[in-house]
C-alpha positions as CSV (number, residue, x, y, z in Angstrom):
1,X,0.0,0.0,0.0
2,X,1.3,3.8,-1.0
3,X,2.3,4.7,2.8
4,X,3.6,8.0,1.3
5,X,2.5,11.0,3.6
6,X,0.1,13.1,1.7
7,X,-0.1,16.8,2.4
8,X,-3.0,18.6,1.0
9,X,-2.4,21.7,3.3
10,X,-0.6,23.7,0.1
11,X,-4.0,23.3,-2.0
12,X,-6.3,24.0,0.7
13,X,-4.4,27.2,1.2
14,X,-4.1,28.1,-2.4
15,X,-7.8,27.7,-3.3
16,X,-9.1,28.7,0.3
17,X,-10.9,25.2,1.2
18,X,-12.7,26.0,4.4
19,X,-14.3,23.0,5.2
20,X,-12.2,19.4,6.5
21,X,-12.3,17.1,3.7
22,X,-13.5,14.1,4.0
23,X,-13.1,10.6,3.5
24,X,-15.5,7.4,2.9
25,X,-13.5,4.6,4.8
26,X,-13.9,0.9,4.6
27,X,-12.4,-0.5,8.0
28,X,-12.0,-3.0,10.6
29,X,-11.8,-1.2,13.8
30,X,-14.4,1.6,14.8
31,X,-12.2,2.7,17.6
32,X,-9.6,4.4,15.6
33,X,-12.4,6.8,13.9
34,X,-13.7,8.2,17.7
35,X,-14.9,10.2,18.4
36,X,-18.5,8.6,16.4
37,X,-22.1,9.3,15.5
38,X,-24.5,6.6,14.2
39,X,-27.5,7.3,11.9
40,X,-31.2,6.8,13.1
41,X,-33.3,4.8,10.7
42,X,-34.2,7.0,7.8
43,X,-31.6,9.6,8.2
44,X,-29.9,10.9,5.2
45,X,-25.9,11.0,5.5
46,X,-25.5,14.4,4.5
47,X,-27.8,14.9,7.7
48,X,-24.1,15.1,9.5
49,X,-22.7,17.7,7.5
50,X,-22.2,20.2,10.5
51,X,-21.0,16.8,13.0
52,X,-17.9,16.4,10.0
53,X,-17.0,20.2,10.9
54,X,-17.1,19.3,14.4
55,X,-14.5,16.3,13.8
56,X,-16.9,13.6,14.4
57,X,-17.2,10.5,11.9
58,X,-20.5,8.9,10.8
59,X,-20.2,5.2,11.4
60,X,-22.4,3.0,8.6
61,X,-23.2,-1.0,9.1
62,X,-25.8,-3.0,7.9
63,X,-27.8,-2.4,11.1
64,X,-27.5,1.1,11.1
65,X,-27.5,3.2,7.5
66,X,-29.8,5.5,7.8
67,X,-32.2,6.4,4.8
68,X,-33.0,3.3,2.6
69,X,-30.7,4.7,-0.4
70,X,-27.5,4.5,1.9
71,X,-28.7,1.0,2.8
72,X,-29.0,-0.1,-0.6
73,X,-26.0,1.8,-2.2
74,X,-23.5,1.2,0.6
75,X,-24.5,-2.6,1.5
76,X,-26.5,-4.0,-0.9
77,X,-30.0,-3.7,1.5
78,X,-33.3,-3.8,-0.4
79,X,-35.8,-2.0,1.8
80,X,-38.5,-2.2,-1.0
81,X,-38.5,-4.6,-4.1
82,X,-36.9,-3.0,-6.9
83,X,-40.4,-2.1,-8.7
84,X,-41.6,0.1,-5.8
85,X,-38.2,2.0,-5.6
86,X,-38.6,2.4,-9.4
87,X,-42.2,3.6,-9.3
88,X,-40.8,5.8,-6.2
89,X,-37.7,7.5,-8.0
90,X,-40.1,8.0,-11.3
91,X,-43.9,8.0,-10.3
92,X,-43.2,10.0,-6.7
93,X,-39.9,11.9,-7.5
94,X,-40.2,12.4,-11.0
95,X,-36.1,12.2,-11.8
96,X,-36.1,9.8,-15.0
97,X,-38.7,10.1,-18.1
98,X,-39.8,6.7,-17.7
99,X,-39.9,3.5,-15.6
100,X,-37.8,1.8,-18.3
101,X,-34.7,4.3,-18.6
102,X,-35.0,4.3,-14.6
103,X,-34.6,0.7,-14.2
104,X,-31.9,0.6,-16.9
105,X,-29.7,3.0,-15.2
106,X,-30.6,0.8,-12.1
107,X,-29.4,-2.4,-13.6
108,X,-26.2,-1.1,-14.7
109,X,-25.4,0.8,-10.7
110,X,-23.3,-1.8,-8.5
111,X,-24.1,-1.5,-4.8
112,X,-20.6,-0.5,-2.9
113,X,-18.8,-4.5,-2.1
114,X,-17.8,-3.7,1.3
115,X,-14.4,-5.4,3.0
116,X,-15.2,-5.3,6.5
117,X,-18.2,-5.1,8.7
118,X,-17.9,-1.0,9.3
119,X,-18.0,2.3,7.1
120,X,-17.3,5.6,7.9
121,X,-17.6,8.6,6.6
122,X,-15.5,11.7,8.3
123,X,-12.7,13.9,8.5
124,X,-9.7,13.0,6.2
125,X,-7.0,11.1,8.4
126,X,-3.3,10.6,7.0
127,X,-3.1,7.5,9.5
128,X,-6.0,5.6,8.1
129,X,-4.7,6.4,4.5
130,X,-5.1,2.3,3.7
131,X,-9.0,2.8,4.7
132,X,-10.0,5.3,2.4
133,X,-11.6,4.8,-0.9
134,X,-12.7,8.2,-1.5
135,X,-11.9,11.7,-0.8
136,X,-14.3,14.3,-1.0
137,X,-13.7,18.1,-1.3
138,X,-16.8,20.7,0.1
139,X,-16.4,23.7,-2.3
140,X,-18.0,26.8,-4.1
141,X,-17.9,26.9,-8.3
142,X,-14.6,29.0,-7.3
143,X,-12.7,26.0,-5.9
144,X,-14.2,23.6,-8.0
145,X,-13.3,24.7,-11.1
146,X,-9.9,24.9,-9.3
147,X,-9.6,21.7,-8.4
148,X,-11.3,20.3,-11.9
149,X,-8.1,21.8,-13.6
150,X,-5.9,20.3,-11.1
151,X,-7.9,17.0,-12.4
152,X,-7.1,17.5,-15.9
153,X,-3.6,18.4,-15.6
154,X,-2.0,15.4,-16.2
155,X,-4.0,14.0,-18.4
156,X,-3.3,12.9,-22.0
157,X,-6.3,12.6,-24.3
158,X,-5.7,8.5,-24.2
159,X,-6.5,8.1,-20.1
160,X,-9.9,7.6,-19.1
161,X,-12.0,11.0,-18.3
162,X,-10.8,12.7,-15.0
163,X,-14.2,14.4,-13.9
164,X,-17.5,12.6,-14.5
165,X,-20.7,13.8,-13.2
166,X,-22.9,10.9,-12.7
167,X,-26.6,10.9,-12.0
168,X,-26.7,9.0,-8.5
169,X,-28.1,10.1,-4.8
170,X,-25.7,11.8,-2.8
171,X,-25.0,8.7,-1.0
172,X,-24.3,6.6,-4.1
173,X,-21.6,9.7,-5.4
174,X,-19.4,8.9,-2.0
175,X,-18.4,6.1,-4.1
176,X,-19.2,6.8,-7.9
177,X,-16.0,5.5,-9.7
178,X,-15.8,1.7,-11.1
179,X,-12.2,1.2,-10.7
180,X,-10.9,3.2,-7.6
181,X,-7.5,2.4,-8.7
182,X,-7.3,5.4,-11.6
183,X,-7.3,9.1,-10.8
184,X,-10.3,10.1,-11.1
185,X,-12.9,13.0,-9.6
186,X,-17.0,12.9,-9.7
187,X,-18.9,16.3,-9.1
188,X,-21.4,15.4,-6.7
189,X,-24.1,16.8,-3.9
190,X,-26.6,17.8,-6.8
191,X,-29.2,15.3,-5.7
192,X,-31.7,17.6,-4.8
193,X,-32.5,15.3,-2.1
194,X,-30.3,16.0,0.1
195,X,-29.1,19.5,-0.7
196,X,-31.4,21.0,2.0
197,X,-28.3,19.8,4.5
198,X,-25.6,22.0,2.6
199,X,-25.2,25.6,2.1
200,X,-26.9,26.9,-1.5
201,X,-23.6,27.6,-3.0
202,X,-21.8,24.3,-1.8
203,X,-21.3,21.2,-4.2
204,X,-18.8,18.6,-4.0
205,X,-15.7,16.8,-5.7
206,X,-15.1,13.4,-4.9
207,X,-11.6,11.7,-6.2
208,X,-10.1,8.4,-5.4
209,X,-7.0,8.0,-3.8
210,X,-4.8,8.5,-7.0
211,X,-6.7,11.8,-8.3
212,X,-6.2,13.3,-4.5
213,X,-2.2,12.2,-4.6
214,X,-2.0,14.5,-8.0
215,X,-4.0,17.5,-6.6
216,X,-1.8,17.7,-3.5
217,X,1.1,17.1,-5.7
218,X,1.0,20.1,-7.6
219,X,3.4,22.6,-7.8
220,X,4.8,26.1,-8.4
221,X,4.8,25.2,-12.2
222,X,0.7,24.5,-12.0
223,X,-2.2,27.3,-12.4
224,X,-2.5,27.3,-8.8
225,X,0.4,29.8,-8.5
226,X,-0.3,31.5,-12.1
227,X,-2.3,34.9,-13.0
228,X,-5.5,33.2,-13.9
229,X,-5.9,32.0,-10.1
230,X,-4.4,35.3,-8.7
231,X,-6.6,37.3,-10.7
232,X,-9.7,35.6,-9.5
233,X,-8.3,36.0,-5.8
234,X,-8.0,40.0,-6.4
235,X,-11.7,39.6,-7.4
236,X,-13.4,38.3,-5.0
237,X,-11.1,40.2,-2.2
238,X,-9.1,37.2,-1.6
239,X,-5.2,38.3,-0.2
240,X,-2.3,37.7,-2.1
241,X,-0.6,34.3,-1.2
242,X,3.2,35.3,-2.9
């Protein structure tokens, strides 16, 4: 495993990330995540947004997931059969055209394979960097589009597309990539389901372990220390980090 310490402090300074990243971890020992909060039946995980800023870590397991959707997307759970969660998303929420491209997308969406019996999702720790699947950034259009060229800028036109925006609940876009193992960044928090729980001008960009290794690798040769960037600081007030 890539025991390498990763410092994101230079790009949370240089695009003015207020909020604690955080990470969806997949892990044997709850104990090392403390101190944690567990969801009540029905409670959306975005629920805990102000309990991340506090430092504490929402522990998932198949007894306790909160809102069916985590329970499906994070362990597989079916708390209705797949026709009534259908007619729900389509007939009650009204988010695909039709029953049919609903249950398409459906049939093609992999439920997260968990390793161990516990996840949690919480502050970004260093030590627990074997745990961590995902990475997830809390930021305005400002820092995203930031850290969407940070995404780009080592890719060649042959690798596989660095930012996808998939349709998903915001549960499902903790973990939206099919192979973790290339750098990679999903734009997430625009299920309007849960956006009630973030501020109006908040989305999200989640990356997997390789994408956030290049974004906190990038250096005094990258836009983050470049006019475009300062300019856009001297807009919006922001001081001058040089």
């Amino acid at each position: 495993m890539d025991r390498r310490r990763i410092t994101s402090d230079v790009l949370i300074k240089r695009i003015d990330l207020e909020f604690p990243l955080v990470g969806f971890y997949d892990a044997p020992d709850p104990d090392a995540f403390k101190p944690l909060v567990k969801p009540d039946h029905g409670d959306c995980v975005f629920l805990f947004f102000n309990n991340w800023k506090r430092g504490q870590t929402l522990h998932i397991t198949r007894d306790h997931y909160g809102c069916g959707g985590a329970g499906h997307w994070m362990w597989g759970i079916q708390t209705r059969s797949k026709e009534e969660f259908i007619q729900f998303l389509v007939g009650d929420e009204g988010l695909k055209a039709s029953n049919e491209l609903m249950e398409q997308w459906f049939d093609q969406s992999e439920p997260y394979h968990s390793e161990y019996a516990h996840l949690f999702v919480g502050p970004y720790k260093q030590e627990l960097w074997d745990y961590i699947k995902t990475v997830t950034f809390f930021v305005n259009p400002d820092q995203l589009s930031a850290l969407m060229i940070g995404a780009q800028y080592h890719r060649s036109p042959e690798d596989p597309c660095p930012v996808i925006a998939p349709f998903g609940s915001g549960c499902f876009l903790l973990q939206p990539f099919q192979n973790l193992n290339i750098p990679q960044a999903a734009i997430g928090a625009t299920d309007i389901a849960m956006r009630q729980h973030l501020p109006p001008d908040m989305l999200t960009l989640t990356v997997t372990k390789p994408m956030f290794v290049r974004l906190c690798e990038l250096d005094e040769q990258s836009f983050l220390y470049k006019p475009f960037l300062k300019r856009l600081r001297e807009a919006r007030g922001l001081p001058d980090l040089d």
